[in-house]
C-alpha positions in Angstrom: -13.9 -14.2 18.2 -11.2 -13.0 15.8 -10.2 -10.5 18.9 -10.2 -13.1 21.3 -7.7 -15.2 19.0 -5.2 -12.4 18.4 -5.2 -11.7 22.1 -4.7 -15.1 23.4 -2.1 -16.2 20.6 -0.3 -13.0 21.4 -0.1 -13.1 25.4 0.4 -17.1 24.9 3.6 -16.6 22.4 1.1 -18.5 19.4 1.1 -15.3 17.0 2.3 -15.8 13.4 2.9 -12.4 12.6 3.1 -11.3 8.7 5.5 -10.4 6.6 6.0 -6.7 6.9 5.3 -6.0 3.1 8.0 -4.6 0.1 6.9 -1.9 -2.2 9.1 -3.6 -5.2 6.8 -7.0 -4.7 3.6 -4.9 -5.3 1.6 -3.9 -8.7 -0.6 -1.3 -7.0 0.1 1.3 -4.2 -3.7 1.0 -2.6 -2.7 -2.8 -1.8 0.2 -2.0 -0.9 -0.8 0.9 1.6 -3.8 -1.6 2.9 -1.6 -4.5 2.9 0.9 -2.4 5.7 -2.4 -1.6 7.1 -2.9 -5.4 8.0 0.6 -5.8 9.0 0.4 -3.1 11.3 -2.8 -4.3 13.3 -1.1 -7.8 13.3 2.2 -5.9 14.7 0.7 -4.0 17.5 -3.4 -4.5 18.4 -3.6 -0.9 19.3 -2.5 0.1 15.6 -5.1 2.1 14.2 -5.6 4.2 10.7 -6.1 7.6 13.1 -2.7 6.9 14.6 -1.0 6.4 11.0 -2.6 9.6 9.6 -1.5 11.8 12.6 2.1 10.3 12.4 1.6 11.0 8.7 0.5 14.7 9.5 -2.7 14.8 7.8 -5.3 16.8 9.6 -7.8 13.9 10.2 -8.7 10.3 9.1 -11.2 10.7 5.9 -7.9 11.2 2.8 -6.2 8.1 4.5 -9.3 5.9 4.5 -10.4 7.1 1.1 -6.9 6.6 -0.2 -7.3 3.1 1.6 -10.6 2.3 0.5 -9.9 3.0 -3.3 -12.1 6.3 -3.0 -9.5 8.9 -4.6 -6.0 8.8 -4.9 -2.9 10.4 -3.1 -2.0 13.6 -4.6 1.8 14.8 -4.9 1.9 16.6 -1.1 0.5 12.5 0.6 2.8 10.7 -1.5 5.8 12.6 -0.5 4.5 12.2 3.6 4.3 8.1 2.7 8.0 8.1 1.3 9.3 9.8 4.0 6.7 8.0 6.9 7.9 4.3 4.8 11.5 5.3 5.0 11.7 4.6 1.3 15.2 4.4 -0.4 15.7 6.3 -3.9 14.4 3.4 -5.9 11.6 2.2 -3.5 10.4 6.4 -3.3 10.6 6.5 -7.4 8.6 3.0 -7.4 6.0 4.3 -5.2 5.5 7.2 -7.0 5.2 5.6 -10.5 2.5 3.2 -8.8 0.5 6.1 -7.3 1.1 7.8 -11.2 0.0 4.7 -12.9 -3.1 3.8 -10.7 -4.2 7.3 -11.8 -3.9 6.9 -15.8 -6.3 5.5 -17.9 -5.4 2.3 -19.7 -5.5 4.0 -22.9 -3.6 6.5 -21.9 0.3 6.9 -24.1 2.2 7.0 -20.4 1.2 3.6 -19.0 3.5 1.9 -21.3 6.1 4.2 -20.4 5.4 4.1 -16.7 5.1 0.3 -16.7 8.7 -0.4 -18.5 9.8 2.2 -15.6 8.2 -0.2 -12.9 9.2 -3.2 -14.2 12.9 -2.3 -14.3 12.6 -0.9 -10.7 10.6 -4.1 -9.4 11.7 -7.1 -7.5 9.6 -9.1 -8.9 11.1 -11.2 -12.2 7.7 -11.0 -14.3 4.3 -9.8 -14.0 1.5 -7.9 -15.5 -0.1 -5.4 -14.6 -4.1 -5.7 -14.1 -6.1 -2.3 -13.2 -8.6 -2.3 -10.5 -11.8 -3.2 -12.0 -9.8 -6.8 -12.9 -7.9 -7.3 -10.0 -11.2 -7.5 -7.8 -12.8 -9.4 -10.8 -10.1 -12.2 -10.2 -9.9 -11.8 -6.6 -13.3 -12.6 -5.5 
């Protein structure tokens, strides 16, 4: 039914598109990556994640969807591809990569203070906190 929608309100000029979504607006670079990921398939209905990885130039789907799907976490080599596949300016790249670097600490760990006085200078956003994943999809469901 969802299908039908999307095609109808798209050949009939009804489509709200999103948003196209801002690295500085996010607290986490999985929702951020699956957040483009929506965009995308509300851009353009033959979007799909084997498309992004190949224009990404990783040899298959499976790192993508597990980056995607919370599974493991982009290591130094996928980060730089999204930078340069995001066209990311200096400050958007160095957010990015302090996201990826502070999904992979653990809250204990000395450098998330550090990392999260970095992000917060770098952010868009005026104030937030930070939440780690285990209490962001506490909250969100």
């Amino acid at each position: 039914m969802l299908i039908f929608y999307l095609l109808f309100a798209k050949a009939y000029g009804e489509f709200i598109s999103m948003k196209k979504p801002r690295i500085l607006e996010y607290t986490n670079a999985t929702t951020y990556l699956n957040s483009y990921s929506e965009y995308k398939k509300t851009e353009k209905l033959q979007w799909s994640k084997g498309a992004w990885a190949k224009h990404l130039g990783l040899k298959g789907t499976a790192s993508l969807t597990m980056v995607l799907n919370g599974d493991r976490k982009p290591g130094s080599e996928m980060v730089e591809k999204f930078v340069h596949y995001f066209k990311f300016n200096k400050k958007e790249a160095q957010f990015f990569k302090y996201l990826v670097e502070y999904d992979k600490l653990k809250e204990n760990d000395p450098k998330t203070y550090l990392i999260k006085k970095e992000l917060q200078k770098l952010s868009s956003q005026k104030k937030y906190r930070f939440i780690h994943d285990e209490e962001f999809s506490y909250v969100s469901s």
